[in-house]
RODO-2510 file (C-alpha; in nm, 4 decimals, decimal comma):
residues 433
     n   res          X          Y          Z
     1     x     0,0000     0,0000     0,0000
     2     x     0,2432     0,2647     0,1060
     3     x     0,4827     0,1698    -0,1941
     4     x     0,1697     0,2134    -0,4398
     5     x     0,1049     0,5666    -0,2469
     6     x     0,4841     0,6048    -0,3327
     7     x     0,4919     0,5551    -0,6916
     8     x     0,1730     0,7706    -0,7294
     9     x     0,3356     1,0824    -0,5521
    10     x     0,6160     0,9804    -0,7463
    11     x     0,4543     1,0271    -1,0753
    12     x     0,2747     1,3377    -0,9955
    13     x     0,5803     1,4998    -0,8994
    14     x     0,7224     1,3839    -1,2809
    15     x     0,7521     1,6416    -1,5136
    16     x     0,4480     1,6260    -1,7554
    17     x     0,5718     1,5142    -2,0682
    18     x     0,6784     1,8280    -2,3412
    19     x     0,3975     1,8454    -2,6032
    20     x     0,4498     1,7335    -2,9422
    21     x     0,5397     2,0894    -3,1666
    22     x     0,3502     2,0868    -3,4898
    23     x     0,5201     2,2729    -3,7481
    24     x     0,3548     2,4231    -4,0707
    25     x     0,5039     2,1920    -4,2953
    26     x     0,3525     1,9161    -4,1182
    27     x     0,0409     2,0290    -4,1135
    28     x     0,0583     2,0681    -4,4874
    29     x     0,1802     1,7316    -4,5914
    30     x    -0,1142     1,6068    -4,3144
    31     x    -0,3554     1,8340    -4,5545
    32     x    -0,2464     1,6781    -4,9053
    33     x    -0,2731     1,3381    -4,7736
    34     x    -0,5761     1,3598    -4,5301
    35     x    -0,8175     1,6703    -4,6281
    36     x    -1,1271     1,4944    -4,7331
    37     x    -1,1970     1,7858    -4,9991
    38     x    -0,8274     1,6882    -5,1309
    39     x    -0,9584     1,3061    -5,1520
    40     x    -1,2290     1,3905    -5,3116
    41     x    -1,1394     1,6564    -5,5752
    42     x    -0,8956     1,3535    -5,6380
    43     x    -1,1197     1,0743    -5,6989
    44     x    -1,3242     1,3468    -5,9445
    45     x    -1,0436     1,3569    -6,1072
    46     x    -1,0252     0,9821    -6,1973
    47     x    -1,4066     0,9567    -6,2701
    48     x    -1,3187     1,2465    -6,5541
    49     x    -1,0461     0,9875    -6,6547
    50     x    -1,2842     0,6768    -6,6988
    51     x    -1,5155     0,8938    -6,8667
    52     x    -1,2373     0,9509    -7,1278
    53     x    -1,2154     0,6178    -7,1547
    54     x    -1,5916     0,5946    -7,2060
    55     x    -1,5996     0,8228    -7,4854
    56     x    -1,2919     0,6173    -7,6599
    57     x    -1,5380     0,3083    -7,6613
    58     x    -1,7075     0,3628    -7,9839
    59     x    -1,4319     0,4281    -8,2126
    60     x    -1,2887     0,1027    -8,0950
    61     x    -1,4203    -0,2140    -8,2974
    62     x    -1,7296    -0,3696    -8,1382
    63     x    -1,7428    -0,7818    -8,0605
    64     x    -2,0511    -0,9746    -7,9140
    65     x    -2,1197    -1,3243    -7,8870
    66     x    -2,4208    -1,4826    -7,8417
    67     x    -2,5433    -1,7874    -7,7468
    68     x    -2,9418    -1,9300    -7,7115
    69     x    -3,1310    -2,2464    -7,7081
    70     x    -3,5091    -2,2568    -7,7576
    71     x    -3,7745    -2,5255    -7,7315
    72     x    -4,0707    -2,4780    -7,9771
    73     x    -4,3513    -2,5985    -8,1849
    74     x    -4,3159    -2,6012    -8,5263
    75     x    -4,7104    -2,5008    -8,6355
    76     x    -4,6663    -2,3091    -8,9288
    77     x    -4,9136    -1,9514    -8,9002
    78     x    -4,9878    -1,8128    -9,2114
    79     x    -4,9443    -1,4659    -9,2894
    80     x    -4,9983    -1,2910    -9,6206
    81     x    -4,7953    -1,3883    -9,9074
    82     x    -4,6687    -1,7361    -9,7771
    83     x    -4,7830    -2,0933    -9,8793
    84     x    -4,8041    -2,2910    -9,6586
    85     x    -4,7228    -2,5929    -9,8902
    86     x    -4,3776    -2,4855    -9,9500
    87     x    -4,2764    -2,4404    -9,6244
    88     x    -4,4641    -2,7227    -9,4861
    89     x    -4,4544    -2,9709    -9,6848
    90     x    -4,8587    -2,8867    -9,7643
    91     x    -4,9485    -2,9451    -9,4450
    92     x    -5,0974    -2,7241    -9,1871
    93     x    -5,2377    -2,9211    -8,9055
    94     x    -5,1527    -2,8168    -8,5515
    95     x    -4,9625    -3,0224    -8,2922
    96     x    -4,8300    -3,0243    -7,9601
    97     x    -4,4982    -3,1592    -8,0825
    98     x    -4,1555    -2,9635    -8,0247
    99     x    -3,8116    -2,9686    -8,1089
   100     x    -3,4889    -2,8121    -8,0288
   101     x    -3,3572    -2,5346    -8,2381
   102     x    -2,9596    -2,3894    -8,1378
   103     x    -2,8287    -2,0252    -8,2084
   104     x    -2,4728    -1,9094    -8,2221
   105     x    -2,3371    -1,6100    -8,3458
   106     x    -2,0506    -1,3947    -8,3475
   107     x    -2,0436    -1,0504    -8,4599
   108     x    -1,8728    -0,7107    -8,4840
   109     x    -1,8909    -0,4031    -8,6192
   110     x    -1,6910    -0,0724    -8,6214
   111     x    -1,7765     0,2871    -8,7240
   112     x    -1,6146     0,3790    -9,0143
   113     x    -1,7002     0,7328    -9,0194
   114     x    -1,9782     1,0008    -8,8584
   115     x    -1,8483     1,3436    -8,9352
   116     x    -1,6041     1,3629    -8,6496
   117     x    -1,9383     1,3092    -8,3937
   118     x    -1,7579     1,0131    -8,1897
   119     x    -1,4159     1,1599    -8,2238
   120     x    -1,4779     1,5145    -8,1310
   121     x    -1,6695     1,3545    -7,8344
   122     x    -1,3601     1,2009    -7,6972
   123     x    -1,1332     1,4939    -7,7295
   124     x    -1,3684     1,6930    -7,5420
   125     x    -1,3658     1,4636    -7,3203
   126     x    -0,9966     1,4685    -7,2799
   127     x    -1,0205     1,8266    -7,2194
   128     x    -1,2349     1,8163    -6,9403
   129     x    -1,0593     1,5690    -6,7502
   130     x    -0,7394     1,7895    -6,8101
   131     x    -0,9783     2,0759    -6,6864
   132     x    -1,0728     1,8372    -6,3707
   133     x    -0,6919     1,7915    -6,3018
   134     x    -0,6727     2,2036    -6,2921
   135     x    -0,9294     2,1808    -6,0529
   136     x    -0,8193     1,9327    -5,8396
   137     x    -0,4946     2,1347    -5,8102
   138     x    -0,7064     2,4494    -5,6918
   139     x    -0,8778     2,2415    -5,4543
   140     x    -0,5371     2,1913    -5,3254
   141     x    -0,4226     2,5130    -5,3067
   142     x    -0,7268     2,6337    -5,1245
   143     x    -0,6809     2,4000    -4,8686
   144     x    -0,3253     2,4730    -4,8406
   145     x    -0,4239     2,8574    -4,7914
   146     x    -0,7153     2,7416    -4,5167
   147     x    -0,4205     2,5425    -4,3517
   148     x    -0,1618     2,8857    -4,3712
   149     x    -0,4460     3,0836    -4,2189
   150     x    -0,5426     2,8263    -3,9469
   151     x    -0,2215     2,8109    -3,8184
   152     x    -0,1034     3,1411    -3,8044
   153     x    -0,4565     3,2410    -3,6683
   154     x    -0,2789     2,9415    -3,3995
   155     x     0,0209     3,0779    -3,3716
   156     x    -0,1095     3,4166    -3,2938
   157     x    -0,3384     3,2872    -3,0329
   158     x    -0,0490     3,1311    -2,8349
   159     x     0,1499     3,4030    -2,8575
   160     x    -0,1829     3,6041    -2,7274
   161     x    -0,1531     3,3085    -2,4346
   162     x     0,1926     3,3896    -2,3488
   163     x     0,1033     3,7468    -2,3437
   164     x    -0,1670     3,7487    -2,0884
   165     x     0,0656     3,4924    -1,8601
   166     x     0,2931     3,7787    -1,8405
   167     x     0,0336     4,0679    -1,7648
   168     x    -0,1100     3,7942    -1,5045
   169     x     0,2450     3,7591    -1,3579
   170     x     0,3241     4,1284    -1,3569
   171     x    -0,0307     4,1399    -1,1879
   172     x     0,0231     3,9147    -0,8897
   173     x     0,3795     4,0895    -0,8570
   174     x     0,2261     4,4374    -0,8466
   175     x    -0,0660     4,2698    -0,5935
   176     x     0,1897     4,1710    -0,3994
   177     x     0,3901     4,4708    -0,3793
   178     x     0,0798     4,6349    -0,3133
   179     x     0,0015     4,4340    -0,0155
   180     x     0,3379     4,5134     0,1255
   181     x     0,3183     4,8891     0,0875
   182     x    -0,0796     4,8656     0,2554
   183     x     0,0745     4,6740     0,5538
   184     x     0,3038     4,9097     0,6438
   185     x     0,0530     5,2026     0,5839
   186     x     0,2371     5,3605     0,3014
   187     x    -0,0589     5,3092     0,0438
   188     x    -0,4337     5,3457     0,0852
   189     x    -0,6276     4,9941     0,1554
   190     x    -0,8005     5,0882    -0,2199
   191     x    -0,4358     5,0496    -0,3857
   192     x    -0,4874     4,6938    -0,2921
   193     x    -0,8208     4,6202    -0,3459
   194     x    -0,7200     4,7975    -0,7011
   195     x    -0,4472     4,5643    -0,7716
   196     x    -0,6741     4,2790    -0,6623
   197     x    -0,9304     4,3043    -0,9176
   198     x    -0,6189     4,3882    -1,1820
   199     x    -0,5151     4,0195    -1,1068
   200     x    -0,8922     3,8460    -1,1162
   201     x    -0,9016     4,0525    -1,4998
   202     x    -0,6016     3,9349    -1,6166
   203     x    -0,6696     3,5557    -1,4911
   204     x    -1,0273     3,6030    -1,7330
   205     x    -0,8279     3,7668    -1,9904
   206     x    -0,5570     3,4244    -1,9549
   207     x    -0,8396     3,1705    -1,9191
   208     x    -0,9945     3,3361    -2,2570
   209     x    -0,6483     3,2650    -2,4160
   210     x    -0,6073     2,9756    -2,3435
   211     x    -0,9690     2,8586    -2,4657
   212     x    -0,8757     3,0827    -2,8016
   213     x    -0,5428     2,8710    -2,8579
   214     x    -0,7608     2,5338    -2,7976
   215     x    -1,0293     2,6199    -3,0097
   216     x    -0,7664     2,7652    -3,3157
   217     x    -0,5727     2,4463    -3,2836
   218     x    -0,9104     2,2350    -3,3206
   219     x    -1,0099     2,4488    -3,6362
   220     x    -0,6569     2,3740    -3,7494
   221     x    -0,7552     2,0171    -3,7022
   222     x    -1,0275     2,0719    -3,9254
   223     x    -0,8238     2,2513    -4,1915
   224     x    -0,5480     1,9403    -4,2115
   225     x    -0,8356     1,6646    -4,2058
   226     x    -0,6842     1,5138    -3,9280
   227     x    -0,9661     1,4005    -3,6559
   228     x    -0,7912     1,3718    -3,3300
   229     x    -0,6568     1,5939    -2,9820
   230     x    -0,5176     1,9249    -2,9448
   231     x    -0,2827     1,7932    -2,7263
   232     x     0,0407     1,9524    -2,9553
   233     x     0,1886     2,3529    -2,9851
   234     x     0,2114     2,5372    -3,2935
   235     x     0,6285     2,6109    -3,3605
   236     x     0,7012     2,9626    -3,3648
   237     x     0,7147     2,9904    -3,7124
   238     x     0,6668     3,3129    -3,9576
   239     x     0,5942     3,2650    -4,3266
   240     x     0,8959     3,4624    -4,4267
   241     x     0,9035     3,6977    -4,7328
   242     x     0,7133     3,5910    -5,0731
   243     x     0,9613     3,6051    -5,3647
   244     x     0,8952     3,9286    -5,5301
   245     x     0,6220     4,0830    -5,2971
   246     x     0,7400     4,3898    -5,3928
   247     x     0,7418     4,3633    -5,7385
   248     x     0,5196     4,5552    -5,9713
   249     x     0,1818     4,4180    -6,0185
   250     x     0,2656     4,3593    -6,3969
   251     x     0,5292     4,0793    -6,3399
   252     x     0,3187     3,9529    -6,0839
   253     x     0,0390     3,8938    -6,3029
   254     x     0,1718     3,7176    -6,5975
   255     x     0,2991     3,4638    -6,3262
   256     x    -0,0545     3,4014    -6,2032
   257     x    -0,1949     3,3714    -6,5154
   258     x     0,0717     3,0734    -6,6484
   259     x     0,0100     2,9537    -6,2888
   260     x    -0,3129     2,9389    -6,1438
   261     x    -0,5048     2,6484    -6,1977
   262     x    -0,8393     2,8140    -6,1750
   263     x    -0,7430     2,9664    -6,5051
   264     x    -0,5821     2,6739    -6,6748
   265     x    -0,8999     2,4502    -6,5800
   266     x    -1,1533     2,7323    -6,7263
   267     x    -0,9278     2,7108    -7,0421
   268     x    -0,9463     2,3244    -7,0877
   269     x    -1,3128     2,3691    -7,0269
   270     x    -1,3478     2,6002    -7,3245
   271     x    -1,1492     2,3191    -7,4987
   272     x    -1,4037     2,0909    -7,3817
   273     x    -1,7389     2,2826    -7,4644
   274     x    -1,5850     2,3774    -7,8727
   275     x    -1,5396     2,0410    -7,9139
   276     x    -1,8281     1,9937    -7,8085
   277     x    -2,0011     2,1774    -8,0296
   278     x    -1,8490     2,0494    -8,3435
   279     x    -1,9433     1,6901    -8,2156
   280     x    -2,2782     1,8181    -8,2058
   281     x    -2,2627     2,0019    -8,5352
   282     x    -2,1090     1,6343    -8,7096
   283     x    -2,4988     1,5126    -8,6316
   284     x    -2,6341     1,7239    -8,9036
   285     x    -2,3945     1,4740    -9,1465
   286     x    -2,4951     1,0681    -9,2023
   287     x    -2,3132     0,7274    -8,9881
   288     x    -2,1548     0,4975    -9,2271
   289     x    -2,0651     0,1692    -9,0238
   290     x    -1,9388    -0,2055    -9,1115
   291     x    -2,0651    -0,5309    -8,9630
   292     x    -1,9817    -0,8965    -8,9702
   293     x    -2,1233    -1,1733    -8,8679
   294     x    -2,0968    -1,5525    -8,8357
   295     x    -2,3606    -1,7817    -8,7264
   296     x    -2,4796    -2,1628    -8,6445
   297     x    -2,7890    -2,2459    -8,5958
   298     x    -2,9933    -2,5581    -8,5701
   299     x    -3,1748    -2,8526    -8,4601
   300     x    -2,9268    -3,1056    -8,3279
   301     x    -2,5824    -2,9193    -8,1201
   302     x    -2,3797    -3,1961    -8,3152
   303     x    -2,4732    -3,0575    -8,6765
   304     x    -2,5315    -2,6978    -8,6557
   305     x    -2,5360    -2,5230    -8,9785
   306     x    -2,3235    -2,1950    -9,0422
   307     x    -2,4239    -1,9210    -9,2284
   308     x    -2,1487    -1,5650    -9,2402
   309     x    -2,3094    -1,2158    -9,3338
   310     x    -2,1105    -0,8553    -9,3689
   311     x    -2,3061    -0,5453    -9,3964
   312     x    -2,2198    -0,1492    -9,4674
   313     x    -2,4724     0,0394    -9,2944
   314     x    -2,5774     0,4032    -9,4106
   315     x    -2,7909     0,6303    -9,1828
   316     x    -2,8623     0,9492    -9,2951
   317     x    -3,0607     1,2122    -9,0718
   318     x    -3,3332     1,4009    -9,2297
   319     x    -3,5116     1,5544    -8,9887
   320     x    -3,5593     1,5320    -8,6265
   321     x    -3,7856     1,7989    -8,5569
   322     x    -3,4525     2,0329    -8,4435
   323     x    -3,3236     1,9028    -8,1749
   324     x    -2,9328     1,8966    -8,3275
   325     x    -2,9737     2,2573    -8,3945
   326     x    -3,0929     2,3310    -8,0464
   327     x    -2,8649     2,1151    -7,9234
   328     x    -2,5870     2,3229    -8,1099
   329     x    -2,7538     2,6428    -8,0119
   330     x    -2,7618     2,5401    -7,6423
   331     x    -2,3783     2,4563    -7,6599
   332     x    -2,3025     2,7965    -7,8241
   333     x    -2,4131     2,9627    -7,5579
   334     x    -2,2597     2,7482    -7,2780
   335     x    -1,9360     2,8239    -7,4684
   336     x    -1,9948     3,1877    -7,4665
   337     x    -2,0922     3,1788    -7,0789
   338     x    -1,7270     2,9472    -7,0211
   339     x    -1,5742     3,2220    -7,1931
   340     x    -1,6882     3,4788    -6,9923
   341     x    -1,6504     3,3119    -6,7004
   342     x    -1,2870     3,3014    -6,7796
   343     x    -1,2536     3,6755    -6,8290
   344     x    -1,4199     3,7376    -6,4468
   345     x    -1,1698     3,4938    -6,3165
   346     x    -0,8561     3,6624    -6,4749
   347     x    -0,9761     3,9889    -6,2956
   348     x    -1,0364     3,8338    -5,9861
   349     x    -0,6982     3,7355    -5,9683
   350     x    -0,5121     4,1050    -6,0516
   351     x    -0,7532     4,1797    -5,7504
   352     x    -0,6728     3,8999    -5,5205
   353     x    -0,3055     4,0044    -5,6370
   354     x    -0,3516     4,3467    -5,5582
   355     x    -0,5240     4,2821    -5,1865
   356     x    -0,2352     4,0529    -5,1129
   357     x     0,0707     4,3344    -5,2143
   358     x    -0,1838     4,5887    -4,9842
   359     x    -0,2197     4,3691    -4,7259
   360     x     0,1739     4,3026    -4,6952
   361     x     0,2620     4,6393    -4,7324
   362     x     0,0204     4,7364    -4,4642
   363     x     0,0881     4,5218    -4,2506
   364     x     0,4581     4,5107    -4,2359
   365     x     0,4303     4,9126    -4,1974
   366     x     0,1372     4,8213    -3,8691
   367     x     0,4166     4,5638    -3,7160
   368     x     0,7314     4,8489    -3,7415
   369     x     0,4600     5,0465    -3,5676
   370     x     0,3543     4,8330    -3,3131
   371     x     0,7481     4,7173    -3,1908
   372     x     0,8190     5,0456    -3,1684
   373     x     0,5100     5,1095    -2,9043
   374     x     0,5747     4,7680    -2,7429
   375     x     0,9192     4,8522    -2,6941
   376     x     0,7604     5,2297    -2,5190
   377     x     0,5131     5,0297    -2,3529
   378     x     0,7954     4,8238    -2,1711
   379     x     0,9643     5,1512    -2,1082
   380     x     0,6652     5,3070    -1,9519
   381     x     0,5894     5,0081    -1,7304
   382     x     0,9900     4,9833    -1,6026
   383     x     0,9384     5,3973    -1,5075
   384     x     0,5840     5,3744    -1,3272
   385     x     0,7252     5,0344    -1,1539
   386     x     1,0102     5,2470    -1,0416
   387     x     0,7675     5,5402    -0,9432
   388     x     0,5635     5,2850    -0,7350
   389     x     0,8267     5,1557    -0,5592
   390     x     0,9212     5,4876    -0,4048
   391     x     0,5781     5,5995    -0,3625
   392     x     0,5909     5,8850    -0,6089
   393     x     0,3777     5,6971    -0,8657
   394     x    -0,0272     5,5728    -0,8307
   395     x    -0,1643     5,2464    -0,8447
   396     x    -0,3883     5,3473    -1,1116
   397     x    -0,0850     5,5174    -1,3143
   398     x     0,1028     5,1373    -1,2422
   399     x    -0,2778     4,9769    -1,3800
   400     x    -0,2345     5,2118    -1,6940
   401     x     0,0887     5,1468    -1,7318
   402     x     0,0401     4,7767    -1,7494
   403     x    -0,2873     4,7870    -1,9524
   404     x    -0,0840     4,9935    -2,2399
   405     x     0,1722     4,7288    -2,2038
   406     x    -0,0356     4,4547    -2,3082
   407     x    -0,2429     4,6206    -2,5486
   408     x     0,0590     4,6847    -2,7442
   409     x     0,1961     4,3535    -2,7612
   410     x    -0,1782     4,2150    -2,9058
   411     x    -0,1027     4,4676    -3,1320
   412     x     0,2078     4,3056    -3,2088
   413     x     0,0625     3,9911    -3,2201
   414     x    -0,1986     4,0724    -3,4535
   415     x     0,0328     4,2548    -3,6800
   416     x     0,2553     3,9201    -3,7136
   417     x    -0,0889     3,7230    -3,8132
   418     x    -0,1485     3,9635    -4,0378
   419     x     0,1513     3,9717    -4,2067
   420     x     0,1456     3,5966    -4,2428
   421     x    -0,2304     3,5970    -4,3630
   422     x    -0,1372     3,8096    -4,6207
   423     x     0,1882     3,6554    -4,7503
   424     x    -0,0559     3,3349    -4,7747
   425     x    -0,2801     3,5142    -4,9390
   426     x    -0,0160     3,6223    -5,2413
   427     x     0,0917     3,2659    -5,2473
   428     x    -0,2195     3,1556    -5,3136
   429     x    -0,2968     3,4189    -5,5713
   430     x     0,0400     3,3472    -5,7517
   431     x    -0,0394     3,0052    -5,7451
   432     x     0,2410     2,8779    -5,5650
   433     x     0,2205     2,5807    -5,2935
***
């Protein structure tokens, strides 16, 4: 008993274990392989792929074979035209009696030519499941960005964490000094009860922190795909300086435009919908297909009888009441909607572009700003703790002191996250992973 006692002590007084640091490129690579919208743009992608091989089918030569067996009477029904004697033998009683009859057959065909129907049917096709590929690559990139964001939105809450454990320490220390100075009648018994409710608002303020960090690591959970604990830390990590950030918006663009897959898959897709339309357009011209056959057929399995047939068939549309037209009319305009679709894209990108190269410039100029008053702030706080200490200073000038202290490093704080969020943001709108 007392030695199970002992362990237990034992172990409490163990250090806890360090938790496990997630860095961003971890999180990534658990993105690409686990984010269920990665999976799934994925397996889109392959459907688009059997579908190509789909539309490949009926160029290909066609083989069946068939195979049947049949028990029947053999009463002859007259229709108009026959005799009954010649097939018969000039009889046409009725009878109950049946007999076996055997099919096989083998046959193929292949289409030889349909105005470019089948053909421009496949390379449309083709260009959609290049334009699915495009897409599956934005999905990725998107997800990437969500992942940046998440974890800097992380990182900023811990540092926000670390932040308020300071003011809270600083706090107690000031409580306690306060305490001191009311004991031995140097400060008023309100300097304490001051410097009391300082601490109980800066152990809210920490217990808020710590709930924010929690609940930004669990929507980085969400971001990666992963389904599991919180029990890690972010690394310190900033997303250091994008490669031409402060280039002109020109250069910037024609990068996007080779690179983002948003454009490249609206491309393929106007690929897609042309050929579409001149598959469509091929239905106003005739089919021309080949066929063979061979066959056996008859009573006994042991002595069928063979018979071979080949065949060129011609079909030649006339009129169908305008559906092809309509059908080419209703492409057309898809075409012409792709199209524009594409424009609206391209300028949403030299905007995206342009946010992002605002965003970095602003910020970087906000966290310049914001060192500089956190570096006061610390200043300010060292002078009214000196102040205090020889009783020239207040313990609401010490309060305001502190306050401005910690409002200036969230300021920091937030300037860092926004500096990353917007370095993300120009990745994502150059295209780059």
């Amino acid at each position: 008993m007392i030695a199970n006692l002992a362990l237990i002590v034992l172990a409490a007084a163990a250090p806890a274990a360090p938790a496990k640091i997630l860095t961003l490129d971890e999180a990534l690579a658990a993105a690409r392989a686990q984010q269920p919208q990665v999976r799934q743009a994925a397996a889109t992608t392959q459907a688009a792929l059997a579908r190509v091989d789909e539309s490949l089918a009926p160029l290909l030569p066609q083989v069946n074979g068939s195979a049947n067996y049949q028990r029947e009477t053999a009463n002859f029904a007259s229709r108009p035209g026959s005799l009954p004697n010649q097939i018969s033998g000039g009889t046409s009683g009725e009878s109950w009696s049946t007999g076996n009859y055997y099919t096989l057959g083998l046959n193929a065909s292949v289409l030889l030519y349909d105005f470019g129907q089948s053909r421009s049917r496949w390379r449309s096709s083709q260009a959609s499941a290049a334009s699915q590929k495009d897409s599956e690559r934005a999905t990725l990139e998107q997800v990437l960005f969500s992942v940046r964001s998440a974890y800097f939105q992380a990182r900023a809450a811990k540092e926000l964490v670390k932040v308020t454990s300071e003011t809270l320490a600083n706090q107690q220390k000031h409580m306690e000094q306060t305490q001191g100075f009311v004991e031995a009648g140097t400060q008023p018994e309100i300097s304490l009860a001051q410097a009391k409710t300082d601490v109980a608002n800066a152990r809210v303020q920490l217990i808020t922190a710590e709930n924010g960090y929690e609940t930004a690591k669990a929507q980085l959970n969400q971001a990666m795909g992963v389904e599991g604990t919180t029990d890690y830390d972010v690394a310190d990590e900033t997303l250091p300086a994008v490669d031409g950030e402060d280039g002109s918006i020109g250069v910037l663009l024609d990068e996007s435009v080779k690179a983002r897959p948003e454009l490249a898959a609206l491309a393929n897709q106007i690929r897609a919908q042309e050929l579409n339309v001149r598959s469509l357009r091929g239905a106003f011209g005739p089919t021309l297909g080949f066929s063979t056959g061979f066959s056996d057929a008859g009573q006994q399995a042991s002595s069928l009888v063979w018979n071979w047939s080949a065949g060129l068939a011609l079909s030649v549309p006339i009129f169908q009441g305008g559906q092809t037209r309509a059908q080419v009319r209703e492409a057309e305009a898809n075409l012409a909607a792709i199209r524009a679709q594409l424009d609206g894209e391209r300028q949403q990108v030299r905007l995206e572009i342009e946010q992002a190269r605002l965003a970095i410039r602003a910020a970087r100029a906000a966290l310049d700003a914001s060192d500089e008053a956190l570096a006061n702030a610390r200043v300010r706080l060292q002078l009214a703790e000196g102040r205090y200490e020889t009783g020239v200073g207040s313990i609401i000038e010490l309060g305001d002191s502190q306050v401005a202290l910690t409002s200036a490093a969230q300021q920091t704080v937030q300037a860092e996250y926004s500096l990353a969020q917007a370095r993300a943001g120009l990745l994502k709108a150059l295209g780059r992973e």
